[in-house]
Structures are given as structure tokens and as C-alpha cells.
N, C-alpha and C positions, 0 to 999 in steps of 0.2 A: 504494500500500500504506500502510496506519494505520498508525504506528509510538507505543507507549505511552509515555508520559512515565516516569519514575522517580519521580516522583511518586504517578502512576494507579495503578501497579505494586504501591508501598509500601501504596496506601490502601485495596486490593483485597487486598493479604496481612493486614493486619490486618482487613480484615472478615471471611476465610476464618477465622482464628485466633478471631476472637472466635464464631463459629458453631461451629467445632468445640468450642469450651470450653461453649457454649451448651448443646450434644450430649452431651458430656459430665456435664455437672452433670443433665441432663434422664434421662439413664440412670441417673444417680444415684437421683434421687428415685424412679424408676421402682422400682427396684430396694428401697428403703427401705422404699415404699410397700407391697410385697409381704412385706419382712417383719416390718413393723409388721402385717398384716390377717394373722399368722398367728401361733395361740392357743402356740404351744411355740418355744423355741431351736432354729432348725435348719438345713436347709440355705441356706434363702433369707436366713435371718440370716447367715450366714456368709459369702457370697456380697455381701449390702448392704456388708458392713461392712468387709470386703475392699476392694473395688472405692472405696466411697465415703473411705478409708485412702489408697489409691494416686493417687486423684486428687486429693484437697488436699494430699498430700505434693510430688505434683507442681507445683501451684501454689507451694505454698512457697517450691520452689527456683526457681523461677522471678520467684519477687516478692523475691526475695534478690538473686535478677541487678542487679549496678551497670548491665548495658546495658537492663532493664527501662526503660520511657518512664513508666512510671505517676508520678505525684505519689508523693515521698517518705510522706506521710503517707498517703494513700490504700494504698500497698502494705502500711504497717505496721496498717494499723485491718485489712486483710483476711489478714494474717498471723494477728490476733490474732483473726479468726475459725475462722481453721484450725484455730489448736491448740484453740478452744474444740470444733470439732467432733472432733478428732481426740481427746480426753478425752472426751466422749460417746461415740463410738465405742467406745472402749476400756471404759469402766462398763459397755456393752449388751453388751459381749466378757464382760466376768468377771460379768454378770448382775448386776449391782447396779443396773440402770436398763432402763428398755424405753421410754426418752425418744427413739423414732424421730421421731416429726411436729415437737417441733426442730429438729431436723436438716434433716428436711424443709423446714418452714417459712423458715428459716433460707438455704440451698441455692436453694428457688426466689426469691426475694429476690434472691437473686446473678446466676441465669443470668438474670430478667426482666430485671434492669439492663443485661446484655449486647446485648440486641435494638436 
């Protein structure tokens, strides 16, 4: 019988983790995508801006974790991309912006680097 190293273990749940976040951000733009190519504020806007909210908030506290592994500096440059999105976000919320493909642009940037 193969028995896994702690190692293999470790380096197989950080590839899982970085796929699902892959996943995530790809739903994202998916979701962006749909309500950028649609002419009024509506439900698909509300639904992008939702979901793409939840998920860099969630990143946040995650790159706040002192047991995060990432480089000190690397977690704070993509902190500071959060709350840049998460201010976009918030401008297309009160309609002062309809700056989705940033966002976008911005978002797939992030999950390619993930691959």
C-alpha cells in the first residue's frame, strides 16, 4: 500500500485551494461579464457585484491570516487590490461608474497567475 508523504498531502491541498480560488475569480468575471453586456442596472448587476463583494472580502481575511504562507508584501499589494475592486464595486452599486471590464481585466490577471 502507497502511503502519502505530509509533504505530497500539503502540496496537493494547496493546488486544490488555488483551483478553487481559480473557480472562483472565473465565476466572477463570468458573472461581471454578463452584467457589463447588459444596457440597464439590474439583476445580473446585482448578482456580479454581490458575489464579486463576497469573494475579495473573503480573500481579505484570508491574506490578513498571520498563518497565510504568502510573502508579506505580496499579500499587502493584493489587499490593496481588493479594496480597489471592492470601491469599484461599490461606485457601479450607487451608479456613479459602469467600470465593469476593470474589474474584469483586473480579476482575470489574478486567477491566470493562479494556474
Amino acid at each position: 500500500m502507497y502511503q502519502f508523504s505530509y509533504a505530497e498531502v500539503m502540496q496537493d491541498a494547496v493546488a486544490d485551494a488555488r483551483e478553487r480560488e481559480r473557480q472562483v475569480l472565473e465565476r466572477s468575471v463570468g458573472l461581471l461579464s454578463a452584467a457589463r453586456d447588459k444596457e440597464k442596472y439590474g439583476k445580473e448587476a446585482i448578482e456580479a457585484l454581490f458575489y464579486t463583494r463576497r469573494v475579495w472580502i473573503s480573500f481579505i481575511e484570508d491574506l490578513k491570516n498571520p498563518e497565510n504562507q504568502l510573502d508579506i508584501e505580496l499579500r499587502a499589494n493584493l489587499i490593496s487590490i481588493a479594496i480597489w475592486i471592492l470601491k469599484e464595486c461599490d461606485r457601479i452599486r450607487k451608479r456613479q461608474s459602469n467600470n465593469y471590464q476593470s474589474i474584469i481585466d483586473v480579476t482575470t490577471i489574478i486567477r491566470d497567475g493562479l494556474k
